[in-house]
MARBA-3410 file (N, C-alpha, C, O; in Angstrom, 1 decimal):
217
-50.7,-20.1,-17.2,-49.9,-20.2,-18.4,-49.7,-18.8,-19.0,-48.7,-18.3,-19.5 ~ -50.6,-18.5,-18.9,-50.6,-16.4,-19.4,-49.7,-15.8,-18.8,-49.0,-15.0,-19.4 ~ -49.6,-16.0,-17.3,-48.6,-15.2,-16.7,-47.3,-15.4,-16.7,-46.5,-14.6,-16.4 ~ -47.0,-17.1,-17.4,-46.0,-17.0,-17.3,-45.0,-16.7,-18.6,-43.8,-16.6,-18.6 ~ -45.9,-16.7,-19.6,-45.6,-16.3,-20.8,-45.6,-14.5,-20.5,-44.6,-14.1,-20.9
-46.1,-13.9,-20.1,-45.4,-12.7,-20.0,-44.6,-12.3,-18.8,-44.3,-11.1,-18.4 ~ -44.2,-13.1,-18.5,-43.0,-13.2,-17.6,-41.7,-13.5,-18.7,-40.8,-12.7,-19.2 ~ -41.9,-14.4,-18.9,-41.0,-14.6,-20.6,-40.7,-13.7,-21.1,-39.5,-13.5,-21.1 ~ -41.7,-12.8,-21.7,-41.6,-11.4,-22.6,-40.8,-10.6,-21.5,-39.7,-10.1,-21.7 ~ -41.5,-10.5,-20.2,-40.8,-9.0,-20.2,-38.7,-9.8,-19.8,-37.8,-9.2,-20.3
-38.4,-10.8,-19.1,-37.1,-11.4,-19.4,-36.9,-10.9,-20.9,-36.7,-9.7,-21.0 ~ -36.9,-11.4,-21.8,-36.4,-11.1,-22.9,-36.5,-9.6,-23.1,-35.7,-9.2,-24.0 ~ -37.2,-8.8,-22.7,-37.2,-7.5,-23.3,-36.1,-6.9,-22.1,-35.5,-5.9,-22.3 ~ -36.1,-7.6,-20.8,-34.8,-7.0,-20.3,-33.4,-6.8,-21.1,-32.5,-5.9,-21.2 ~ -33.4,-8.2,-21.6,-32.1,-8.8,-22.0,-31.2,-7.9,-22.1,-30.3,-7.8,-21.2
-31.4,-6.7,-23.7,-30.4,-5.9,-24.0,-30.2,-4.8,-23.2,-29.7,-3.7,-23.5 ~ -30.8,-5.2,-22.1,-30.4,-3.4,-20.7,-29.5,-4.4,-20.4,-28.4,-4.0,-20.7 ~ -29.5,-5.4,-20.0,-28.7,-6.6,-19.0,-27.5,-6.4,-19.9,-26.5,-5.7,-19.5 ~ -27.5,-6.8,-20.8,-25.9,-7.1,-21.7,-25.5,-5.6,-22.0,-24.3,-5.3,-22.0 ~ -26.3,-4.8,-22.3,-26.2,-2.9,-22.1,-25.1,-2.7,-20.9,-23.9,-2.5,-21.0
-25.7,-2.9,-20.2,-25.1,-2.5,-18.4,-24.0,-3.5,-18.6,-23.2,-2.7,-19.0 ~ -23.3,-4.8,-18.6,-22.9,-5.2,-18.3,-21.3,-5.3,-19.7,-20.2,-6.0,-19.6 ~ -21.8,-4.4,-20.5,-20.9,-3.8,-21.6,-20.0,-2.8,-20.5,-18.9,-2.9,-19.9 ~ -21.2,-1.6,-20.4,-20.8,-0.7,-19.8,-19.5,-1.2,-18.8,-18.3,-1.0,-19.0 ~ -20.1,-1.9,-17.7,-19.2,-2.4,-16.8,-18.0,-3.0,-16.9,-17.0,-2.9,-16.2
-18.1,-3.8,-17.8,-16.7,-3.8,-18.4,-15.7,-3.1,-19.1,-14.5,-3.2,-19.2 ~ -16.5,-2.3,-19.6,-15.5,-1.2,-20.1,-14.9,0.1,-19.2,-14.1,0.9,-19.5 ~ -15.5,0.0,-18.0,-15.3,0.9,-17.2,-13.9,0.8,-16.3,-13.1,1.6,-15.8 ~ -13.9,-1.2,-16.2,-13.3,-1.4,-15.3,-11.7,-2.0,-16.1,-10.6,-1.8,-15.6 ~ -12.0,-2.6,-17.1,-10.8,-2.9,-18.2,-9.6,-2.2,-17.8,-8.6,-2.6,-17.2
-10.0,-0.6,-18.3,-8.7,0.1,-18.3,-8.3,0.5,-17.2,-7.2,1.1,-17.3 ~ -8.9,0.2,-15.8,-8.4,0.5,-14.7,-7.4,-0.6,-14.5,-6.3,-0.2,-13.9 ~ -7.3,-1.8,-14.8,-7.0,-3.2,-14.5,-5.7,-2.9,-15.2,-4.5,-2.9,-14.6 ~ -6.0,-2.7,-16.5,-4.4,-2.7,-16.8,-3.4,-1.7,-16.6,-3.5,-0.4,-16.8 ~ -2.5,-2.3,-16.3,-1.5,-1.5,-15.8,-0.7,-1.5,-16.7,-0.1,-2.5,-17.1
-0.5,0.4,-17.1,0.3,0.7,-18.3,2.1,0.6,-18.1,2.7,0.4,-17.0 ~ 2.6,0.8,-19.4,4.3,0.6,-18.6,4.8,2.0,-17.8,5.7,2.0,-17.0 ~ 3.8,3.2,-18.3,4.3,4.3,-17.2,4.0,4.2,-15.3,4.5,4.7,-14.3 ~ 2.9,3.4,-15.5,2.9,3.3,-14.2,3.5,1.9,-13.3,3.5,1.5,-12.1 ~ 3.8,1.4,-14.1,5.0,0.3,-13.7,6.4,1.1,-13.9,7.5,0.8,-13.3
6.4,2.0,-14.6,8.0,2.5,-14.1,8.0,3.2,-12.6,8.8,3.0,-11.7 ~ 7.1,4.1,-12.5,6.8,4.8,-11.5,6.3,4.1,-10.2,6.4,4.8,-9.2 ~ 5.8,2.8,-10.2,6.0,1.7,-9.2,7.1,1.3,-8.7,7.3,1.0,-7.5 ~ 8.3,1.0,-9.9,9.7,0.7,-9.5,10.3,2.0,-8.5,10.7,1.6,-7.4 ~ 10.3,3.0,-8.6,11.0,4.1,-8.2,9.7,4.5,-6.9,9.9,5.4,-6.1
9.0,4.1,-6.9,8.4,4.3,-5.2,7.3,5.2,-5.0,6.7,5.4,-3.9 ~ 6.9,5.8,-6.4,5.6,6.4,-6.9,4.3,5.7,-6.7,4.2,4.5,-6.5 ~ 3.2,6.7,-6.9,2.2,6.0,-7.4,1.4,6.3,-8.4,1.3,7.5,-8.5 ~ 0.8,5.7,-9.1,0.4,6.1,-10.7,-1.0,7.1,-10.6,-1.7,7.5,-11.5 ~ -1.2,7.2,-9.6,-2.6,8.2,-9.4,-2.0,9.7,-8.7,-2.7,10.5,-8.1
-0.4,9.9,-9.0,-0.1,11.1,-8.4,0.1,12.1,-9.8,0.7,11.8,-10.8 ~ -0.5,13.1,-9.5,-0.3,14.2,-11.2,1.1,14.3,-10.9,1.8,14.2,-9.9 ~ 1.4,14.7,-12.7,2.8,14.7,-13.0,3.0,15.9,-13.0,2.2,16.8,-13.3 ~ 4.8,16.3,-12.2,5.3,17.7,-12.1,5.5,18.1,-13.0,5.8,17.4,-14.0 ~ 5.3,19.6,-13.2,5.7,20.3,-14.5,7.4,19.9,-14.3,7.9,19.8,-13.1
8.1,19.7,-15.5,9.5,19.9,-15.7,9.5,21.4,-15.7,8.5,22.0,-15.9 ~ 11.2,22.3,-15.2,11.7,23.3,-15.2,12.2,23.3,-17.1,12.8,22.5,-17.9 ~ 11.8,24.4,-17.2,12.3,24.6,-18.7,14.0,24.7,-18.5,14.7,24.9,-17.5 ~ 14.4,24.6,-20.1,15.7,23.7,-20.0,16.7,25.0,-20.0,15.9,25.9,-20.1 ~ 17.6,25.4,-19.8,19.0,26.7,-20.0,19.1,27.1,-21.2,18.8,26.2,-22.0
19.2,28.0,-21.7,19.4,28.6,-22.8,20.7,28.0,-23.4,21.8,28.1,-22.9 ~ 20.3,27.2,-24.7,21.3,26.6,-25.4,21.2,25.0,-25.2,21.7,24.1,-25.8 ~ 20.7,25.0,-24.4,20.3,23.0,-24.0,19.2,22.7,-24.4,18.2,23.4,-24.5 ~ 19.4,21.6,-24.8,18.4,20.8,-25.2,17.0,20.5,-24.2,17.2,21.0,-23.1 ~ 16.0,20.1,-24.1,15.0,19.6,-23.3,15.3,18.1,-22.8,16.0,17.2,-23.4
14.8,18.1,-22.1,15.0,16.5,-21.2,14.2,15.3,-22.0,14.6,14.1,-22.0 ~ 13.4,15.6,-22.5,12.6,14.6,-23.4,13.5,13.9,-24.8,13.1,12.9,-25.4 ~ 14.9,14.7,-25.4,15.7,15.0,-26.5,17.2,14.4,-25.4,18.3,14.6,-25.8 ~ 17.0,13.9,-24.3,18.5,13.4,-23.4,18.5,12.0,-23.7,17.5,11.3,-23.5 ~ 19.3,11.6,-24.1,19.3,9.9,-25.0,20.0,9.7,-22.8,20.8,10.4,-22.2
19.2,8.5,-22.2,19.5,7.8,-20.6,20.0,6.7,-21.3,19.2,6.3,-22.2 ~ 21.0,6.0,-21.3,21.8,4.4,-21.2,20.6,3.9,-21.3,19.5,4.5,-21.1 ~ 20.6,2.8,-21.6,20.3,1.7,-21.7,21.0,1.0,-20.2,22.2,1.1,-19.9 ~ 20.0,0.2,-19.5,20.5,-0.1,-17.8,20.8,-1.9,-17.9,19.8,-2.7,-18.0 ~ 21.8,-2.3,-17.8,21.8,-4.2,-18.0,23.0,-4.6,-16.8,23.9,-3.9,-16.5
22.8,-5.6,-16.5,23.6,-6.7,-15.5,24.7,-6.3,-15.6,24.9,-5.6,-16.6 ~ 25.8,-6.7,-14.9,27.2,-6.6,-15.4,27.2,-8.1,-15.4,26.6,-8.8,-14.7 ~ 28.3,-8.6,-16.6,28.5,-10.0,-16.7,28.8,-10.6,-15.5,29.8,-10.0,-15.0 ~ 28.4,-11.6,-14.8,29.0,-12.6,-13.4,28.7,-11.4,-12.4,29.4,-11.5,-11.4 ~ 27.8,-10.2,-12.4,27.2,-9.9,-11.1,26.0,-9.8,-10.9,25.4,-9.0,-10.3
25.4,-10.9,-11.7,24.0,-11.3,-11.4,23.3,-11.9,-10.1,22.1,-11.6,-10.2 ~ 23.6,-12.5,-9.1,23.9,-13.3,-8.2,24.9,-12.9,-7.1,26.1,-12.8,-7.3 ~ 24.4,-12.8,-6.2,25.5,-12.5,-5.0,25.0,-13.9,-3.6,23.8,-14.0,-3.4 ~ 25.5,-14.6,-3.2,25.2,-15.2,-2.6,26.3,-16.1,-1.0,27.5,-16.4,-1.2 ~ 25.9,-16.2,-0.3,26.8,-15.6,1.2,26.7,-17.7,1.6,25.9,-18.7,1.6
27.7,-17.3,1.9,28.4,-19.4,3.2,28.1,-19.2,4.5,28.1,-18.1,5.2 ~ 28.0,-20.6,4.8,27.7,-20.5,6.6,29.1,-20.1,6.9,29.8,-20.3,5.9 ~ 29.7,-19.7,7.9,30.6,-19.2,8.6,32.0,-19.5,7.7,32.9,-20.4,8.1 ~ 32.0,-18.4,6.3,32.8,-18.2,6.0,32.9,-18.9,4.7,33.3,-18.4,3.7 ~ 32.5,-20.3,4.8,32.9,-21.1,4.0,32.3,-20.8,2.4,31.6,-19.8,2.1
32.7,-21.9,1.6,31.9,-21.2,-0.1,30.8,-21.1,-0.2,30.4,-22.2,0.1 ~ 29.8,-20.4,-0.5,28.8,-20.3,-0.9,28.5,-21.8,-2.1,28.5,-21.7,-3.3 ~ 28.2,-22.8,-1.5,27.7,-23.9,-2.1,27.2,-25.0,-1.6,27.9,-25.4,-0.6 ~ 26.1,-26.0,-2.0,25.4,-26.5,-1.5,24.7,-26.3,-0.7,23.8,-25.5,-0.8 ~ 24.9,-27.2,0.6,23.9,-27.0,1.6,24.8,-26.1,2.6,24.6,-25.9,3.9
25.9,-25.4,1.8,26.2,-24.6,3.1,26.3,-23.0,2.7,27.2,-22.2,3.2 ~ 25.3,-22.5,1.6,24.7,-21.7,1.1,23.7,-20.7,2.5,22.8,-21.3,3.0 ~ 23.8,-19.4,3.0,23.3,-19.1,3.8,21.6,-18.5,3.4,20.4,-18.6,3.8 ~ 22.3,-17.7,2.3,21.4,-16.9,1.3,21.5,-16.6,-0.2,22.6,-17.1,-0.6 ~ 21.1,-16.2,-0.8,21.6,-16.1,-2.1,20.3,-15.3,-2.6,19.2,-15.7,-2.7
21.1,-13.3,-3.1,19.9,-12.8,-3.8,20.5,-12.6,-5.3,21.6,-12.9,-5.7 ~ 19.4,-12.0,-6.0,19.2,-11.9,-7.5,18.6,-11.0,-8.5,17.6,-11.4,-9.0 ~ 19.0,-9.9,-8.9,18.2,-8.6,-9.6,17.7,-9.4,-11.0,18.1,-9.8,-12.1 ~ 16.3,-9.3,-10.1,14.9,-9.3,-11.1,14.8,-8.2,-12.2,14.4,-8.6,-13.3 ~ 15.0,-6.7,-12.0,14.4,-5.7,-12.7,15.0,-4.5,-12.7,15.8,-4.6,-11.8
15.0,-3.5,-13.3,15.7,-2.4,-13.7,14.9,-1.2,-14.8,14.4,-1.3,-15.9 ~ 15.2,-0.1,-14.0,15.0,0.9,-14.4,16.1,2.2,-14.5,17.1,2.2,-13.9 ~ 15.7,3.1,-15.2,16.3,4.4,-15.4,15.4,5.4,-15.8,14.5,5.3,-16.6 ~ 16.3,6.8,-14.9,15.8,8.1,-15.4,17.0,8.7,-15.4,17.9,8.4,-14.6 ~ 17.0,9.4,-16.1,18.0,10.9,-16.1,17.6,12.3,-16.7,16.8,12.4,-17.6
18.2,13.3,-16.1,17.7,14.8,-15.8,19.2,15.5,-16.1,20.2,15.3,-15.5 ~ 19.0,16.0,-16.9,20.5,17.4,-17.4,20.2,18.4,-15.8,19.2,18.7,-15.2 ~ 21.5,18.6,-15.8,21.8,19.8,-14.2,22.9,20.3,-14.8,24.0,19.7,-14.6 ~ 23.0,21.4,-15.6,23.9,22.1,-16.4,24.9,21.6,-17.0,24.7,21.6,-18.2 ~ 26.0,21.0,-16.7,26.8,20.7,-17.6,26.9,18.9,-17.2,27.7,18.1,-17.6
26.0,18.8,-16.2,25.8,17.4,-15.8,24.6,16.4,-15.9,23.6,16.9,-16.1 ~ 24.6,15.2,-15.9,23.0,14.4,-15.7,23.5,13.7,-14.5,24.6,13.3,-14.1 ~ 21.8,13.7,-13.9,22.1,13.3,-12.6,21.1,11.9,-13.1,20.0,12.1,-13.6 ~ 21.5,10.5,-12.8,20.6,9.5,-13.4,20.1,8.9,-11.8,20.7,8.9,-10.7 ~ 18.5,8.4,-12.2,18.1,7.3,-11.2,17.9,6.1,-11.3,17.0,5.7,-12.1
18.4,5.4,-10.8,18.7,3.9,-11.1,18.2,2.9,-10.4,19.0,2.4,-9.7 ~ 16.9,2.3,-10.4,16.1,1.2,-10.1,16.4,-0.1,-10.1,16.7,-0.5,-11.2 ~ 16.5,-0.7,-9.2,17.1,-2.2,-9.0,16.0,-2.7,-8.2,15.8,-2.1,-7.1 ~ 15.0,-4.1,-8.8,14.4,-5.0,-7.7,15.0,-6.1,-8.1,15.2,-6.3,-9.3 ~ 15.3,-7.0,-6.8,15.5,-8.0,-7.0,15.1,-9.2,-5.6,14.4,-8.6,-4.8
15.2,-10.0,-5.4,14.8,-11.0,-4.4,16.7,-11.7,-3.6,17.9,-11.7,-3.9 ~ 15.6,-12.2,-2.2,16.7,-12.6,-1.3,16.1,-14.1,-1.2,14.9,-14.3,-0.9 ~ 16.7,-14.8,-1.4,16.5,-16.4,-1.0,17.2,-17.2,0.3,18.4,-17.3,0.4 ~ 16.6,-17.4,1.0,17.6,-18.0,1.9,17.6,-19.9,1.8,16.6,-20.6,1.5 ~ 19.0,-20.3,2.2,19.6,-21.3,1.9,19.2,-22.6,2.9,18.4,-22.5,3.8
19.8,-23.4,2.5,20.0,-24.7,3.7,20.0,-24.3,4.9,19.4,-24.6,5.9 ~ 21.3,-23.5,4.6,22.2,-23.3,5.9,21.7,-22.1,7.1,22.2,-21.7,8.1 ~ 20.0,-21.6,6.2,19.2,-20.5,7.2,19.6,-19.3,7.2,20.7,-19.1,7.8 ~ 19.2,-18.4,6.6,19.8,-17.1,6.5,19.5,-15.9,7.5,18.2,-15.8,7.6 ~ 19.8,-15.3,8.0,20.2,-13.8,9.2,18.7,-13.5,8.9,18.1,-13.6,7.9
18.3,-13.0,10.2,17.1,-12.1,10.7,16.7,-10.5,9.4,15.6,-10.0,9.0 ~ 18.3,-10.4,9.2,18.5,-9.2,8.5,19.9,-9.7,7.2,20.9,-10.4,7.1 ~ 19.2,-8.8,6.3,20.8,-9.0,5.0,20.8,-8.2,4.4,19.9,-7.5,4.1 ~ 22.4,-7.8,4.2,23.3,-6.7,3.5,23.4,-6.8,2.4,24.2,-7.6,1.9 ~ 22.8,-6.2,1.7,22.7,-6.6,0.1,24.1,-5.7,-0.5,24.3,-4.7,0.2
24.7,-5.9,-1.1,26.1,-4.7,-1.7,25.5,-4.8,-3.3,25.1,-5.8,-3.8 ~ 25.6,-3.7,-3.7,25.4,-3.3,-4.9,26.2,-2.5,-5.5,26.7,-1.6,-4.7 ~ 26.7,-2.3,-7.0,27.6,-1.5,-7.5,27.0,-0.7,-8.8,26.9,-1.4,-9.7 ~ 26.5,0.6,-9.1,26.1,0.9,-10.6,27.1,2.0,-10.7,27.6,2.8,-9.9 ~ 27.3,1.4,-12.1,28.8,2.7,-13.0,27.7,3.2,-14.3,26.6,2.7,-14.5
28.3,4.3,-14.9,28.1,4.4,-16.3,29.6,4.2,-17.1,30.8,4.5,-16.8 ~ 29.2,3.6,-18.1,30.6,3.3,-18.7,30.5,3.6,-20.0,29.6,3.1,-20.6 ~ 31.2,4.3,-20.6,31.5,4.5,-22.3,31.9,3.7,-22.8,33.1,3.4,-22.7 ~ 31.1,2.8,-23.3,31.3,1.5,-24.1,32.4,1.4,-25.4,33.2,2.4,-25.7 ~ 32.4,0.4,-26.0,33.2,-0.3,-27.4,34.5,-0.4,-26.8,34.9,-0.2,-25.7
35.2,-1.0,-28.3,36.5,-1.3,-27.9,37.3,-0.1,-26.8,37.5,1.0,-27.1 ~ 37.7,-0.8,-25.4,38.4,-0.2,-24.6,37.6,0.1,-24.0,37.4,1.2,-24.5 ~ 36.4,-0.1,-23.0,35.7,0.3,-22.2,36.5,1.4,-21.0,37.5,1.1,-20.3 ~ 35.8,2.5,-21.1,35.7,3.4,-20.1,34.6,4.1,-19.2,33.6,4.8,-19.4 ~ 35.4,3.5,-17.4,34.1,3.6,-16.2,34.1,5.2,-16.3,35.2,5.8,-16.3
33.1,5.7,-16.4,32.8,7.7,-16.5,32.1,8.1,-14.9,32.3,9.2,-14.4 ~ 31.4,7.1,-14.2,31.3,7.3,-12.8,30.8,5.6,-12.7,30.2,4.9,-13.5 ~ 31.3,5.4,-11.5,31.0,4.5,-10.4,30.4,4.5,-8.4,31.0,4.9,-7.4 ~ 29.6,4.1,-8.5,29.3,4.3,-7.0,28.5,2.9,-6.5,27.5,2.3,-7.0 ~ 29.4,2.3,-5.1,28.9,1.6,-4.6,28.0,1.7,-3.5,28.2,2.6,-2.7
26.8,0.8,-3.4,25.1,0.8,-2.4,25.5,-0.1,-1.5,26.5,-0.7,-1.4 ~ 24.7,0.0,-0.9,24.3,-1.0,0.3,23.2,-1.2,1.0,23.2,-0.6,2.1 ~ 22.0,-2.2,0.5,20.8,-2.0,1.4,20.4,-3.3,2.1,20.6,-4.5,1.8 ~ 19.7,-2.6,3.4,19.3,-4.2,4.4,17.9,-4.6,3.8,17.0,-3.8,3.4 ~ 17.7,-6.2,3.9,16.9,-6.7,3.3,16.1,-7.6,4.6,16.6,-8.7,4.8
15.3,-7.3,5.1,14.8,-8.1,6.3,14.2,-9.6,5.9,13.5,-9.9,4.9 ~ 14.7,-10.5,6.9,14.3,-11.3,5.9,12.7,-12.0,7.0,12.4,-11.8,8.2 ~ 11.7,-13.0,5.9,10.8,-13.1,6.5,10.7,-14.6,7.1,11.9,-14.8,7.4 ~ 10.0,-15.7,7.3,9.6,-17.0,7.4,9.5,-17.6,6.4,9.6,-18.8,6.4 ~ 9.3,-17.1,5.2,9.1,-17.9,4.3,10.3,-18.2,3.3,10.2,-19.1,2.5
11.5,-17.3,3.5,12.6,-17.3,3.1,12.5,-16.7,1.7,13.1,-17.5,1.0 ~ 12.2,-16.3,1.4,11.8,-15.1,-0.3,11.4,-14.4,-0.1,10.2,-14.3,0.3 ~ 12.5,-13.3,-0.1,11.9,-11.5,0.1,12.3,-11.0,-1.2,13.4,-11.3,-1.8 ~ 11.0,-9.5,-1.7,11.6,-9.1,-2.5,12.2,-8.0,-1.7,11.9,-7.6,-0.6 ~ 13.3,-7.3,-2.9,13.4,-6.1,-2.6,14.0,-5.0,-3.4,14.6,-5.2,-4.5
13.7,-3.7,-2.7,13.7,-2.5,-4.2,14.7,-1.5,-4.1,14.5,-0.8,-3.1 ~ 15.7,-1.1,-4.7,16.7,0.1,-4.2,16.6,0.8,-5.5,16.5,0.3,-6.6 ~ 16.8,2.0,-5.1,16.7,3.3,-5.7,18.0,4.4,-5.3,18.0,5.1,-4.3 ~ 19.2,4.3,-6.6,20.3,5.4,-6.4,19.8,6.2,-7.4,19.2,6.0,-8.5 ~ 20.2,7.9,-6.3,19.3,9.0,-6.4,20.6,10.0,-6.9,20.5,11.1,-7.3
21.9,9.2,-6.7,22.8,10.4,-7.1,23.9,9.7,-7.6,25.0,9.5,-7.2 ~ 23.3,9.5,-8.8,24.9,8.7,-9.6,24.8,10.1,-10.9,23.8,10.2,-11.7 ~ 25.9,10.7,-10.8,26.1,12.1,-11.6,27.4,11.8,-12.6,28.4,11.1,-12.2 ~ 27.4,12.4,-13.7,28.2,12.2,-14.2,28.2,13.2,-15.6,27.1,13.7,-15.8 ~ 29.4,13.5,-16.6,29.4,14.9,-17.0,28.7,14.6,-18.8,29.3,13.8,-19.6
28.0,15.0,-19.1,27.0,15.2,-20.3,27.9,15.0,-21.3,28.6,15.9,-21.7 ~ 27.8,13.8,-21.9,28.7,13.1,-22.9,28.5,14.1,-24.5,27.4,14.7,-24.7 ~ 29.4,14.1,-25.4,28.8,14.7,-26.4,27.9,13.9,-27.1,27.5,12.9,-26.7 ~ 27.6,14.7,-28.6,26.3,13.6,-28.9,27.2,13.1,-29.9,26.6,12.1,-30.2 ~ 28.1,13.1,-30.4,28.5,11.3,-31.4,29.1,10.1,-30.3,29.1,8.9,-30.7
29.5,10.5,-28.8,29.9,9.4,-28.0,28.5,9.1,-26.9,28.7,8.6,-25.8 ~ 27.1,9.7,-27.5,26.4,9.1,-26.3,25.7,8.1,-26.4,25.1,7.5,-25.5 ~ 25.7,7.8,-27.8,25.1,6.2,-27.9,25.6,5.0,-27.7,25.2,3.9,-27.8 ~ 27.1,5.8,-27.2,27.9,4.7,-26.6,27.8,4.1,-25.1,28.3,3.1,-24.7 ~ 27.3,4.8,-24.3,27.0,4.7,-22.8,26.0,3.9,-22.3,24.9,4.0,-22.6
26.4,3.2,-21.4,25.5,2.5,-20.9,25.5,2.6,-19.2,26.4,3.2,-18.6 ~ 24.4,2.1,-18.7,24.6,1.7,-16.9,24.9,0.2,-16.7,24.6,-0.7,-17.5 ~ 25.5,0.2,-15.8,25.9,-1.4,-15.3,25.4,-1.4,-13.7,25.7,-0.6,-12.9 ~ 24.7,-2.2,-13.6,24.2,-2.7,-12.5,24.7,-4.1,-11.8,24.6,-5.0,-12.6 ~ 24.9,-4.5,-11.0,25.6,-5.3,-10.4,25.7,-5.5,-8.7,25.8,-4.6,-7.9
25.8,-7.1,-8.4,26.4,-7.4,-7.2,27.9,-6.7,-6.7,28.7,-6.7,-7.6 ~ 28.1,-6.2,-5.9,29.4,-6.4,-5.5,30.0,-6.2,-4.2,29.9,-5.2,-3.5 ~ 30.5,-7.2,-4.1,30.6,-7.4,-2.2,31.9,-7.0,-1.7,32.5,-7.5,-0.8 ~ 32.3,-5.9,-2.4,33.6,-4.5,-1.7,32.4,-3.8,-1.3,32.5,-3.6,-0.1 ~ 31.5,-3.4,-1.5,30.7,-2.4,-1.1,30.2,-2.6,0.6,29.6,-1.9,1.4
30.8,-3.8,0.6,30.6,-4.2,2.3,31.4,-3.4,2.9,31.1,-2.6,3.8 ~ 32.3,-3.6,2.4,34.0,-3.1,3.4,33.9,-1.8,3.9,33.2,-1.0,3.3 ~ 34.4,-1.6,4.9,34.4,0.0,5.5,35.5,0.5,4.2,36.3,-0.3,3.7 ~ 35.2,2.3,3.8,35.5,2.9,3.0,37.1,3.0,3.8,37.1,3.0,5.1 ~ 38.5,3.3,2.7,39.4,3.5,3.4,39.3,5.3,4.0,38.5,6.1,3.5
40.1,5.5,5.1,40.1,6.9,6.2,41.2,7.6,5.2,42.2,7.2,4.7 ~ 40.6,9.0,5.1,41.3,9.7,4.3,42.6,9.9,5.1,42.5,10.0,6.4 ~ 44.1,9.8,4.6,45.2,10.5,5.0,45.2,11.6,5.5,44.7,12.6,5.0 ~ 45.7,11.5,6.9,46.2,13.0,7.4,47.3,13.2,7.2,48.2,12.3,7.7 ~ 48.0,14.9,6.1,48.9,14.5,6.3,49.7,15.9,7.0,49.4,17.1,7.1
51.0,15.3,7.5,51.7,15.5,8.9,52.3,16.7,8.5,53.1,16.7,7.6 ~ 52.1,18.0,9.4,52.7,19.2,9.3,54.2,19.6,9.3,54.5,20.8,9.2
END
């Protein structure tokens, strides 16, 4: 009975090392767990959050710094949310639906390059395949513009993507594209809070580009 009553004591006199240590441990491990939004941006774009950040190049004499560059705001284009492909030709509906993908997510960066910004533009989204069994491999077509918004919208650059999306057994893949060169000329500052990015499906981006004219001597 004696021994086990100081078996008792010394348990209880562990206790506060136990709940001590096991403070500790939690706090050590918490903030590894969460994942902040800078390293979920730098996830999108193909980084990883454990790589040190580059010094920025200081800015030209008379420019502003890159931290002071107002980037768009990046959103869907209306009705190109959704791109989605028919068995042999036919409409993409029902059960004769081949595939059908969908941009989940979106990011931006942009960088002044003297009288230009050069933006980067993050797109994930997923490929679903259909009834009708979708290709080994798929052509995703993508379109991002910047456009000067309000009444009378005006496109300021546009450039069409195109990335293959392998597809797996289970029919839901995701997938991530990154345009690295959509450039366009440094708006002033009462029209730059007018600008946005549009991101979007668009299935011209399939088509071979037209052959420049030769023209005849």
């Amino acid at each position: 009975m004696v021994k086990e009553l100081r078996s008792l004591r010394n348990v209880l006199r562990q206790g506060p090392v136990i709940v001590l240590a096991l403070s500790v441990s939690l706090a050590v491990v918490s903030p590894a767990s969460a994942q902040s939004l800078t390293d979920r941006f730098k996830g999108l774009f193909g980084g990883k959050s454990d790589e040190p950040a580059q010094p920025k190049p200081a800015p030209a004499p008379g420019q502003p710094a890159d931290d002071d560059l107002d980037c768009p705001q990046v959103t869907v284009r209306a009705g190109a949310s959704t791109y989605a492909v028919g068995a042999n030709g036919k409409p993409a509906v029902g059960n004769e639906i081949r595939f059908q993908a969908t941009i989940t997510k979106m990011a931006r960066e942009c960088a002044r390059n003297g009288g230009d910004i050069t933006a980067r533009i993050g797109i994930q989204g997923r490929v679903i395949a259909g009834p009708a069994g979708a290709p080994a491999t798929v052509e995703v077509p993508l379109r991002i513009a910047v456009v000067h918004g309000g009444v009378g919208e005006k496109v300021i650059a546009s450039k069409a993507y195109r990335t293959t999306v392998e597809m797996s057994e289970g029919g839901s893949v995701p997938f991530t594209f990154v345009a690295e060169d959509l450039t366009y000329p440094t708006p002033s500052a009462a029209t730059a809070d007018s600008y946005i990015f549009y991101v979007g499906f668009d299935p011209q981006a399939l088509s071979p580009e037209p052959k420049a004219k030769v023209k005849k001597k």
